[in-house]
N, CA, C and O atoms as a GROMACS GRO file, in nm:
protein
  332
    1UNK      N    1  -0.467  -0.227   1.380
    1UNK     CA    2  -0.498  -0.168   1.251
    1UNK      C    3  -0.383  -0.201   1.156
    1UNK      O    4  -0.273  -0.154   1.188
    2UNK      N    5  -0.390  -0.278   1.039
    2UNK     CA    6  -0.302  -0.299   0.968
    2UNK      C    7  -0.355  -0.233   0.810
    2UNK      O    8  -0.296  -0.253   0.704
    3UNK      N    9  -0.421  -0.190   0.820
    3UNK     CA   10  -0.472  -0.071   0.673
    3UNK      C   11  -0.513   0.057   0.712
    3UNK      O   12  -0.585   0.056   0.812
    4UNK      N   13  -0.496   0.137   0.677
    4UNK     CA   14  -0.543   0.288   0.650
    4UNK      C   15  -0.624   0.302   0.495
    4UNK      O   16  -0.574   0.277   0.385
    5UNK      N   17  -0.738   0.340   0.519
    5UNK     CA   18  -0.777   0.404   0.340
    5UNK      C   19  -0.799   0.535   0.342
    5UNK      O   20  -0.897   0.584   0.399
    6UNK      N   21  -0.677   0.629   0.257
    6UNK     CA   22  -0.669   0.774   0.230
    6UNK      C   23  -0.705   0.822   0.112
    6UNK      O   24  -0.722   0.739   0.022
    7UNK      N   25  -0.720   0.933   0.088
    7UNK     CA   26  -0.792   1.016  -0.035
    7UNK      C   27  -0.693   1.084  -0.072
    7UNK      O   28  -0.667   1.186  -0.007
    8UNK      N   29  -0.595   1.041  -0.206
    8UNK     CA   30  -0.533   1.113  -0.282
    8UNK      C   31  -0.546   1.146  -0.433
    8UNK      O   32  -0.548   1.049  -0.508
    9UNK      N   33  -0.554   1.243  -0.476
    9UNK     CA   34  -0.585   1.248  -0.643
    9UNK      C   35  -0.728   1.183  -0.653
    9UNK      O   36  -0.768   1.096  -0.729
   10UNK      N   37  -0.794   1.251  -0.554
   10UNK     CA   38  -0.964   1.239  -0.592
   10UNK      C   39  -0.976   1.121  -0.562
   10UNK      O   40  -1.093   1.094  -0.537
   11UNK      N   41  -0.901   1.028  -0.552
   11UNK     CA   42  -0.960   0.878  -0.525
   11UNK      C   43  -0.931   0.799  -0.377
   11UNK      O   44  -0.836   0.851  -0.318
   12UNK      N   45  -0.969   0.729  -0.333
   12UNK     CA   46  -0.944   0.650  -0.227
   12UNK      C   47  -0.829   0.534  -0.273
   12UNK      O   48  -0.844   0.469  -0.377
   13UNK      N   49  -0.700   0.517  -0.173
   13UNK     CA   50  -0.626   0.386  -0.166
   13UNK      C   51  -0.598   0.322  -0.046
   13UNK      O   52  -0.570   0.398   0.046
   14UNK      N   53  -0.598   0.223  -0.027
   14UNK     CA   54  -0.581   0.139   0.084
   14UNK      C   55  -0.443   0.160   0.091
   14UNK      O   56  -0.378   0.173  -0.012
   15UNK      N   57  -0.371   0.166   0.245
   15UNK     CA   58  -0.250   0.178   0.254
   15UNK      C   59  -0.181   0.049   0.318
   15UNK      O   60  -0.278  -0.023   0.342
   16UNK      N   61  -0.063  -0.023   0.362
   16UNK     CA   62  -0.026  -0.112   0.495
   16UNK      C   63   0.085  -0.047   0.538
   16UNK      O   64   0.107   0.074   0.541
   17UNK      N   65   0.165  -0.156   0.578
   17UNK     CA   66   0.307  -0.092   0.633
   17UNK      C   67   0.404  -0.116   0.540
   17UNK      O   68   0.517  -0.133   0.585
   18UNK      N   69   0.384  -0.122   0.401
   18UNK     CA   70   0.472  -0.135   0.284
   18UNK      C   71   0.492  -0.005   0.203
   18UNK      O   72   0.597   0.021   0.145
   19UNK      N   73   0.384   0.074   0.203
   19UNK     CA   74   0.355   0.213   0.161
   19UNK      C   75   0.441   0.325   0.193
   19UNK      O   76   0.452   0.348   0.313
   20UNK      N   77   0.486   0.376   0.138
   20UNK     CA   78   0.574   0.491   0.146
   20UNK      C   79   0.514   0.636   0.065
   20UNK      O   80   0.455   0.630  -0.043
   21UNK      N   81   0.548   0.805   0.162
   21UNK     CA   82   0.524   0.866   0.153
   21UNK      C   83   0.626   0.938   0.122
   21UNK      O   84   0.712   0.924   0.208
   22UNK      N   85   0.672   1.045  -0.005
   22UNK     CA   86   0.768   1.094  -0.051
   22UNK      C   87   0.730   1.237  -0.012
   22UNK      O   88   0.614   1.272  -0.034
   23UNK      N   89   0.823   1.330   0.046
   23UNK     CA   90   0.807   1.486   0.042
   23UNK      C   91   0.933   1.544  -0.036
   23UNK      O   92   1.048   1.508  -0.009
   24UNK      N   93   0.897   1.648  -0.148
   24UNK     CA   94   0.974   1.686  -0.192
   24UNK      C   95   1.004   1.813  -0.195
   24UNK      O   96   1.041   1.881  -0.292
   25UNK      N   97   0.982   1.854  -0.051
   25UNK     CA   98   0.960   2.062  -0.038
   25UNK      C   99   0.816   2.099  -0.129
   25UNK      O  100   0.752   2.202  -0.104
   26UNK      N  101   0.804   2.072  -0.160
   26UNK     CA  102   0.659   2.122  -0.211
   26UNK      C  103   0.546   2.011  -0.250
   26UNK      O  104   0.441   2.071  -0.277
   27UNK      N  105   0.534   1.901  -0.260
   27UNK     CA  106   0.411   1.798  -0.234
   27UNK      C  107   0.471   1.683  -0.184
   27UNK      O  108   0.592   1.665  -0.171
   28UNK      N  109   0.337   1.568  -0.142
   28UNK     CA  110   0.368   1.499  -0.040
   28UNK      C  111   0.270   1.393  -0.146
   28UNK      O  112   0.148   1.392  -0.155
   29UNK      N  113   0.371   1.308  -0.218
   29UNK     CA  114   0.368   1.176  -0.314
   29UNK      C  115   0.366   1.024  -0.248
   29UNK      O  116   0.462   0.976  -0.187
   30UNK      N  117   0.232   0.952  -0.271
   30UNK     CA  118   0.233   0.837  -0.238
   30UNK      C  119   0.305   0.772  -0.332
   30UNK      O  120   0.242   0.764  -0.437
   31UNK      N  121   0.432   0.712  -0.335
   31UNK     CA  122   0.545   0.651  -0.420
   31UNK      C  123   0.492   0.540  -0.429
   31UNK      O  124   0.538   0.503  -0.537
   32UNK      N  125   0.430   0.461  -0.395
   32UNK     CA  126   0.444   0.307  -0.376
   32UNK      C  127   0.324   0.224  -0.489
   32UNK      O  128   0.320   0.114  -0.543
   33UNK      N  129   0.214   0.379  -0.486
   33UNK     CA  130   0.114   0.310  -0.565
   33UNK      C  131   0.081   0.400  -0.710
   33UNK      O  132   0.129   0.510  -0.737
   34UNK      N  133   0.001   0.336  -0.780
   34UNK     CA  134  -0.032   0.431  -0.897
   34UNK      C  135  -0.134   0.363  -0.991
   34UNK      O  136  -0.167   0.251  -1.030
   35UNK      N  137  -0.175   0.543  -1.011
   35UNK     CA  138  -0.320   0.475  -1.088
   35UNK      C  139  -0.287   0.553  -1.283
   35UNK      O  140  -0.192   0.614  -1.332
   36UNK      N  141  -0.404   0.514  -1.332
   36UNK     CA  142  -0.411   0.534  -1.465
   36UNK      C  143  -0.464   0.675  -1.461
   36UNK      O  144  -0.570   0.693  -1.402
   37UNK      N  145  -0.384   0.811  -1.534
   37UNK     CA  146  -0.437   0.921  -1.591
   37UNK      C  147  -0.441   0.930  -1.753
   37UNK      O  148  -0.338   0.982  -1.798
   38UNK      N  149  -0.508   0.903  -1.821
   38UNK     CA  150  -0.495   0.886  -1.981
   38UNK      C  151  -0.431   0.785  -1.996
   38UNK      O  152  -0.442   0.680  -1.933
   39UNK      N  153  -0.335   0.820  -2.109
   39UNK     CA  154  -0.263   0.685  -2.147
   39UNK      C  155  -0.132   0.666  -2.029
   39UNK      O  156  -0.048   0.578  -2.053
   40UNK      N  157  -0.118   0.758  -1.893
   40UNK     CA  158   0.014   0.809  -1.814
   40UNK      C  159  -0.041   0.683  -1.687
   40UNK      O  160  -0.150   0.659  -1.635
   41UNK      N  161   0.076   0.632  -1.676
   41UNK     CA  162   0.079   0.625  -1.500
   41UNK      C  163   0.125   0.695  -1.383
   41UNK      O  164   0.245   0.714  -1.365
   42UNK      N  165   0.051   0.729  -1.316
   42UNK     CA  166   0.106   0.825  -1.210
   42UNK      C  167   0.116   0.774  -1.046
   42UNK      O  168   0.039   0.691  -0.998
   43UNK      N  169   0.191   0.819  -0.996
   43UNK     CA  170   0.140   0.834  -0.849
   43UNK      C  171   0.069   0.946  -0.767
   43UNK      O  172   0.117   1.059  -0.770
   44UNK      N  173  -0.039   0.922  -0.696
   44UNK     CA  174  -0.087   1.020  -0.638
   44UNK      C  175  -0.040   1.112  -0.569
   44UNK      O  176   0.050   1.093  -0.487
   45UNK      N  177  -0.108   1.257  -0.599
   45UNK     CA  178  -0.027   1.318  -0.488
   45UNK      C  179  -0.114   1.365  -0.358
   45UNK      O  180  -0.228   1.400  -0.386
   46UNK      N  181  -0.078   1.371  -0.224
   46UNK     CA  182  -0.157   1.364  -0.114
   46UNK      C  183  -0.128   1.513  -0.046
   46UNK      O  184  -0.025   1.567  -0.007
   47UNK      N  185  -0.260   1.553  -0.052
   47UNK     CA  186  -0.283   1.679   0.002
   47UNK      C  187  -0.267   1.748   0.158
   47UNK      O  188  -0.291   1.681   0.258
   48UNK      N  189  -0.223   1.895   0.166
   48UNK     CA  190  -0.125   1.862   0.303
   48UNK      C  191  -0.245   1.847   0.425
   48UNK      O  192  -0.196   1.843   0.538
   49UNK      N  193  -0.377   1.839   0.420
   49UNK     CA  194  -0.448   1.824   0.497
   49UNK      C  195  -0.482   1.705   0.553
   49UNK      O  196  -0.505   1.689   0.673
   50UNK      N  197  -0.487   1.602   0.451
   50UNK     CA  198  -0.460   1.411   0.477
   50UNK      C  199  -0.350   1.402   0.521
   50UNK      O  200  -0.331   1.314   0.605
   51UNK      N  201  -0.257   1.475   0.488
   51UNK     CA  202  -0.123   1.402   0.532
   51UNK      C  203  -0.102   1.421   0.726
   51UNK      O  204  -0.053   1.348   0.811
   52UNK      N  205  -0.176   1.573   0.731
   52UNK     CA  206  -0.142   1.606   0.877
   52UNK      C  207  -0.263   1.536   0.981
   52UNK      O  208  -0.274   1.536   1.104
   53UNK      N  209  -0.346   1.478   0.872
   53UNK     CA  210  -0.425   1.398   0.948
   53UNK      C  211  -0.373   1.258   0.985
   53UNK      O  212  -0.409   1.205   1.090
   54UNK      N  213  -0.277   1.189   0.887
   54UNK     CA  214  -0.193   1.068   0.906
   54UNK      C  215  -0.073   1.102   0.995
   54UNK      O  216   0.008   1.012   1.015
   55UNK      N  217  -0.059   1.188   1.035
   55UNK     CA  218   0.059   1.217   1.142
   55UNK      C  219  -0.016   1.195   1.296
   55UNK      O  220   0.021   1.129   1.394
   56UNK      N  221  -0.136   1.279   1.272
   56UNK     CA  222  -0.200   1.324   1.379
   56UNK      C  223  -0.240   1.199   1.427
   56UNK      O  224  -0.233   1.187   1.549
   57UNK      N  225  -0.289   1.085   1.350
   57UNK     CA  226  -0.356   0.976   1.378
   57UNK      C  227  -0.193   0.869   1.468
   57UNK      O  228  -0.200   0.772   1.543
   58UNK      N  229  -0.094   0.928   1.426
   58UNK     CA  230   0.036   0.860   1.434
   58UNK      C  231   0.088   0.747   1.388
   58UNK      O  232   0.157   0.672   1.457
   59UNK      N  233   0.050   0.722   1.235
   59UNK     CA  234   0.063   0.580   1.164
   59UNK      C  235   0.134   0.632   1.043
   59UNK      O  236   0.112   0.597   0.927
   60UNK      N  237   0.238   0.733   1.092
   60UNK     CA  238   0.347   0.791   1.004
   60UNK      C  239   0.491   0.746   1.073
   60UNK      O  240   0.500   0.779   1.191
   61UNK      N  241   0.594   0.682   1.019
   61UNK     CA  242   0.699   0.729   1.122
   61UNK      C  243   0.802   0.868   1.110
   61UNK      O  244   0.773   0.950   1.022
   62UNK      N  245   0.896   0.888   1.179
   62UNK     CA  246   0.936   1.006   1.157
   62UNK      C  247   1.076   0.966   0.973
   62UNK      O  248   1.143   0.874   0.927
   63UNK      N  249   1.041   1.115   0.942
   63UNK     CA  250   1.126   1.108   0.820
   63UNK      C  251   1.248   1.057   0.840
   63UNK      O  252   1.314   1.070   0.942
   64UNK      N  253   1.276   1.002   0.746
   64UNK     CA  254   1.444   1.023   0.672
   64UNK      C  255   1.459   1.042   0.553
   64UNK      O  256   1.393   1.017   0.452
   65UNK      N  257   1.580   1.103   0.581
   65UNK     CA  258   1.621   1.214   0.440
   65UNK      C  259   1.650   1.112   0.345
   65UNK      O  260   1.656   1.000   0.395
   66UNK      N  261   1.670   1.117   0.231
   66UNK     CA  262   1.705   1.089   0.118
   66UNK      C  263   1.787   1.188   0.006
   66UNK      O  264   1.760   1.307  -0.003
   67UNK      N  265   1.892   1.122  -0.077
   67UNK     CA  266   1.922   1.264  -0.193
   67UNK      C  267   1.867   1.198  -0.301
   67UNK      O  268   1.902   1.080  -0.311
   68UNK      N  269   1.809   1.229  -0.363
   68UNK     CA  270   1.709   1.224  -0.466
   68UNK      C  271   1.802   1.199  -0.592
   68UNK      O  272   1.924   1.190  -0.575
   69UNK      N  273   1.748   1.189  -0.714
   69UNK     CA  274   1.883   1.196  -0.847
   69UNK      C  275   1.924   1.302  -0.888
   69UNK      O  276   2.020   1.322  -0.962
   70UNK      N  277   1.842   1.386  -0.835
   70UNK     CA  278   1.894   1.554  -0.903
   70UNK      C  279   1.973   1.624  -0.807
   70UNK      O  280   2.040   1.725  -0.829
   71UNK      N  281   1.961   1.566  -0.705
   71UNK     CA  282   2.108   1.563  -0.596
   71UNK      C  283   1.987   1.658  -0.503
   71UNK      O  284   2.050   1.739  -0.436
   72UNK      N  285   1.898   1.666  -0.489
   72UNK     CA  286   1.789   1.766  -0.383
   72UNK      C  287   1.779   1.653  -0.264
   72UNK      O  288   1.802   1.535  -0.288
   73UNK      N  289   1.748   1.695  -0.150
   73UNK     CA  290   1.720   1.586  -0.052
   73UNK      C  291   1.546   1.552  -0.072
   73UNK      O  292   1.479   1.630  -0.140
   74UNK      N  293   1.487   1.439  -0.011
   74UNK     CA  294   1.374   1.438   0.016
   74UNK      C  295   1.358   1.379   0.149
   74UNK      O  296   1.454   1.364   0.225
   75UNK      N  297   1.246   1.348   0.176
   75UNK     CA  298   1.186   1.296   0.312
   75UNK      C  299   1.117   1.188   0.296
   75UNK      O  300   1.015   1.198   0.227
   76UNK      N  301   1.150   1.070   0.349
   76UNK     CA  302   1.040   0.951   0.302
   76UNK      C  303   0.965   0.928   0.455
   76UNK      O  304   1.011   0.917   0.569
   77UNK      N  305   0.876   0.928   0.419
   77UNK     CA  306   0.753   0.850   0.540
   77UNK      C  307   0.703   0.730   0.493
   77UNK      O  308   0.660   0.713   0.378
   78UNK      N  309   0.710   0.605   0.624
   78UNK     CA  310   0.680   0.486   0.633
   78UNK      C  311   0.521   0.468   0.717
   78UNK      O  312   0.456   0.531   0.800
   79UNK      N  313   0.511   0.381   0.662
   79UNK     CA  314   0.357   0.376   0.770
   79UNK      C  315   0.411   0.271   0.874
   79UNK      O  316   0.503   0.190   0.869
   80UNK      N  317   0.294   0.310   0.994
   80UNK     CA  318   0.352   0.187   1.124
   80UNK      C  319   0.220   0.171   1.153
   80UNK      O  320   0.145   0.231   1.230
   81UNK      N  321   0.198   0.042   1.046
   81UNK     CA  322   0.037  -0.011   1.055
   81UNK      C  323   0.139  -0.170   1.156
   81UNK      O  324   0.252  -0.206   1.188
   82UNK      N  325  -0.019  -0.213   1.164
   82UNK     CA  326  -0.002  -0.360   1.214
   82UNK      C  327   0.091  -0.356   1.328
   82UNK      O  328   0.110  -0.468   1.376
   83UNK      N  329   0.156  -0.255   1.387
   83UNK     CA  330   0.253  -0.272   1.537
   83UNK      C  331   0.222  -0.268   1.629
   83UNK      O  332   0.301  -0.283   1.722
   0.00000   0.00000   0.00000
């Protein structure tokens, strides 16, 4: 399996092993991609029920921390498609 397609922000995106998952204590942000809201670009944000389904499936790897710019830590998740 070298794609996953998940449901974030109402829509479906294809994922690979380039995709990254941001946690920031309170939502869980697909960083890597982004779609059009009005005139805004955004990235989706992924709801904690998909997300524990992408763990569960095990095509998450385990976090690492990050300090963010506002000096807060975060958690990035990698996908481990195609291995």
């Amino acid at each position: 399996m070298d794609k996953i397609e998940i449901t974030a922000s109402r829509r479906k995106f294809t994922c690979t092993s380039k995709d990254k998952i941001m946690y920031n204590g309170a939502v869980y942000i697909l960083i890597t991609q982004k779609y059009f809201e009005g005139w805004d670009e955004v990235c989706p944000n992924i709801s904690k029920t998909e997300f524990n389904r992408l763990k569960k499936l095990g095509v998450l790897s385990e976090p690492h921390v990050q300090k963010a710019f506002s000096g807060m830590n975060v958690q990035i998740y990698n996908f481990k498609l195609g291995e």
